[in-house]
C-alpha positions in Angstrom: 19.4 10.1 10.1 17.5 13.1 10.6 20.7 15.6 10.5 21.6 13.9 7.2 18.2 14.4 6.0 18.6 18.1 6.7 22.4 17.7 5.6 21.0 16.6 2.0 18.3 18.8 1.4 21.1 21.6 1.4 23.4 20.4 -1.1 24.4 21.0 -4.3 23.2 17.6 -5.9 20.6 17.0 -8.0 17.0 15.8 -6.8 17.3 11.9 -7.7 21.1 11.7 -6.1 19.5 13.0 -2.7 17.0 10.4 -2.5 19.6 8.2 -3.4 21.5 9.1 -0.7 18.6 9.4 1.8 17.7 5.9 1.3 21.1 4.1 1.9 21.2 6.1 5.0 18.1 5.1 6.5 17.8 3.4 10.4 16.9 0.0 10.4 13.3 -0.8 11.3 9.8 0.7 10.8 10.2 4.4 9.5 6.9 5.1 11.3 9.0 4.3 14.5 12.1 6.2 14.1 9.5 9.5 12.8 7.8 9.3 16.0 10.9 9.2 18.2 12.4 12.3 16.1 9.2 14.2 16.8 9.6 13.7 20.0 13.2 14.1 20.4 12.6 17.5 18.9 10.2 18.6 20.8 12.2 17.9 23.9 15.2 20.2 22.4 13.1 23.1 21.6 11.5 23.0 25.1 14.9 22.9 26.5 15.7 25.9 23.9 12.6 27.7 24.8 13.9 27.5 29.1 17.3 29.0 27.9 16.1 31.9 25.8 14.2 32.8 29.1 16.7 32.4 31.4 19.0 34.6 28.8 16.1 36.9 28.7 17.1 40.3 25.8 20.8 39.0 25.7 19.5 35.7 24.2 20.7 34.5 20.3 18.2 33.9 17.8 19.9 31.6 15.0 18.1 32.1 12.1 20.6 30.9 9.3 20.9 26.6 8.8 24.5 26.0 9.0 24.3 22.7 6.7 26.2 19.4 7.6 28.8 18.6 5.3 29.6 15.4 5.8 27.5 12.4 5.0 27.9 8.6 5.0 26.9 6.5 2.4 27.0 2.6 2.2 28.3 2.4 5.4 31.3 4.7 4.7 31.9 8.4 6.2 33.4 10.9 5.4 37.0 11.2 7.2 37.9 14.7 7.8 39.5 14.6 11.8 42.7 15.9 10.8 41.7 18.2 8.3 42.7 22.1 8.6 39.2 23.5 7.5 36.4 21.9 6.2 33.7 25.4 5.2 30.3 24.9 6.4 28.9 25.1 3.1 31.8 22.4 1.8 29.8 19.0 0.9 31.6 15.7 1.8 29.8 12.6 0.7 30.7 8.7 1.2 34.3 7.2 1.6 36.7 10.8 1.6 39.2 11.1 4.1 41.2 14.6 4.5 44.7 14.1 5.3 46.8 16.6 8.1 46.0 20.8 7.6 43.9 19.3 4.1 41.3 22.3 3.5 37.9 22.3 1.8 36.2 25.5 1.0 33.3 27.3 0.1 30.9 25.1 -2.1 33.2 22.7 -2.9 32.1 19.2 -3.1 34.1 15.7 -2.8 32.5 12.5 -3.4 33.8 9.1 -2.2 30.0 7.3 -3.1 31.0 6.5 -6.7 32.4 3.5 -6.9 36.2 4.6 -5.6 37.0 6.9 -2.8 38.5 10.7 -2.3 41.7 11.2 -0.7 43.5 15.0 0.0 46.6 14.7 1.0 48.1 16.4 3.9 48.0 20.4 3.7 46.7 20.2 0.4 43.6 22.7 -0.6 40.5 22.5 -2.2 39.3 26.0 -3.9 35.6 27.5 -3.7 33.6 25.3 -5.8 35.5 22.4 -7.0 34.2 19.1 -7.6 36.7 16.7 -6.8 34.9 12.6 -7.4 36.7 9.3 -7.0 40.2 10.7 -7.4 43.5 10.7 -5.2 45.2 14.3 -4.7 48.3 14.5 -3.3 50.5 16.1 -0.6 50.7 20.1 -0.8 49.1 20.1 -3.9 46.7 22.9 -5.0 43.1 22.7 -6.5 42.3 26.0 -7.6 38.5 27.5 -7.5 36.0 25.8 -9.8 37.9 22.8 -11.1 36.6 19.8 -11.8 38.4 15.8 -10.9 36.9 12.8 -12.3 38.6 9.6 -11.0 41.7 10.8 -11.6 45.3 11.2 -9.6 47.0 14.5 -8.5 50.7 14.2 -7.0 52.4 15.8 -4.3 52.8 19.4 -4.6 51.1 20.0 -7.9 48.7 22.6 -9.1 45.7 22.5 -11.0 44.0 25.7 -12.2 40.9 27.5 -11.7 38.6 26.5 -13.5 40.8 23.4 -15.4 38.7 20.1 -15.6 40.9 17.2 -15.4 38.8 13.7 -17.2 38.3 10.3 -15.9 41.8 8.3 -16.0 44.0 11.3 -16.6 46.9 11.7 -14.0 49.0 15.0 -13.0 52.6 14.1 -11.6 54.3 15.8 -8.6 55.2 19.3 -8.9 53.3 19.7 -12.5 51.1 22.2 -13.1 47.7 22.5 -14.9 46.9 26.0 -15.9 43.4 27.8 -15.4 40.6 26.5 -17.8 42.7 23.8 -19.4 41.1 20.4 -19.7 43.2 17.1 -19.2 41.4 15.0 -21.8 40.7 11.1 -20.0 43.8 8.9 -19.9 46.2 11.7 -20.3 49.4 12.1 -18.0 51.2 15.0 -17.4 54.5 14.5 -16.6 56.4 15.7 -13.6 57.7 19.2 -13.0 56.2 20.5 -16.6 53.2 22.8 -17.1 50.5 22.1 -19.0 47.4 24.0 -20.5 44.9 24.5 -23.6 41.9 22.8 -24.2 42.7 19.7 -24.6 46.0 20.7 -22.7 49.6 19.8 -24.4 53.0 20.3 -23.3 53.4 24.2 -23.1 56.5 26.0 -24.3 57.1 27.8 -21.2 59.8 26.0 -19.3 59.1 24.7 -15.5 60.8 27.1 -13.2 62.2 25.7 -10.0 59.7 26.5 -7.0 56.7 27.2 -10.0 54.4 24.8 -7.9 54.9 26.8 -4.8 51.8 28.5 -5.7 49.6 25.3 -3.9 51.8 25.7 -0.8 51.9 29.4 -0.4 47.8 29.3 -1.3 47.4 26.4 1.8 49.7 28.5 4.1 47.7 31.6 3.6 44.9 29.9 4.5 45.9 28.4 7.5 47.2 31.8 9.1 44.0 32.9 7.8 42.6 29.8 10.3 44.9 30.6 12.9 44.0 34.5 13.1 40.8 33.5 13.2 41.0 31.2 16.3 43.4 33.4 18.2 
């Protein structure tokens, strides 16, 4: 309870949604109860902190930056993220999203599950920096560049969608398509697969669908990973 509390007061949600959320996540029983057991739970931990900085003596680390929890529950439901590549500390999950095998989240990104319909990422598939991705099912190596926005839509396997594109409630983007930066997919549109799309509101463009044009989500999630990798070697 009290690591969600911290978790919400860090996120990029407005004020009446974090109450929201704090309130469905609250222990049963008195709340005068659980405070007192979380003061004192506390106070035990930085006791036990204060006996390891001395024992470290000068070598001891001073953490002075919160690194945020990303992943809330809501309802009941959690966020699913076990198999995921890379979830960024400053990534928000919140309510029923699950994150299938090598699935990436980045930097201030948010995906929501607590609105009615839940989040799925298919496997190796990447979120950018900053996307909002809500009630909506992406697909298998598919690409969602920095910035976009996904409102209870579907993505398919090995598509891409832009950075910066907004894709509308009810609107769908078939494998292998592609959605091209700032473009918005107005609600209940469908872009077919294999063809590349963009404008505001995005039509059919004349540039013909090149064989392997999609790669760009793959070779983006790859990058990444080795990025991942390096970093844990």
């Amino acid at each position: 309870f009290f690591a969600t509390t911290r978790a919400l007061a860090s996120m990029s949600i407005p004020a009446y949604a974090r109450q929201n959320l704090a309130w469905a996540a609250r222990p049963p029983g008195p709340q005068s109860f659980w405070h007192a057991v979380g003061t004192a739970v506390r106070g035990i931990g930085r006791q036990i902190d204060a006996v390891g900085v001395g024992l470290q003596g000068d070598c001891a680390y001073h953490e002075k930056l919160v690194m945020p929890v990303t992943a809330v529950a809501v309802g009941g439901k959690a966020p699913a993220i076990a198999a995921a590549g890379f979830v960024a500390p400053s990534a928000n999950l919140v309510g029923d999203v699950s994150m299938g095998e090598g699935a990436t989240a980045w930097y201030a990104s948010l995906l929501r599950g607590d609105c009615g319909k839940p989040t799925s990422v298919g496997a190796g598939s990447q979120i950018g920096d900053r996307a909002t991705v809500t009630s909506s099912q992406i697909g298998a190596q598919t690409w969602i560049g920095a910035g976009a926005t996904l409102v209870d839509c579907s993505v398919g396997d090995g598509a891409s969608i832009g950075l910066g594109a907004t894709v509308c409630a009810g609107a769908s983007v078939a494998d292998g398509a592609v959605l091209t930066a700032g473009s918005v997919l107005p609600a209940g549109r469908a872009v077919p697969p294999k063809e590349v799309w963009g404008g505001s509101p995005a039509a059919k463009s004349l540039r013909p669908w090149r064989r392997g044009q999609s790669v760009q989500g793959r070779a983006g999630t790859h990058c990444y990973q080795l990025g991942r990798a390096g970093e844990r070697g």
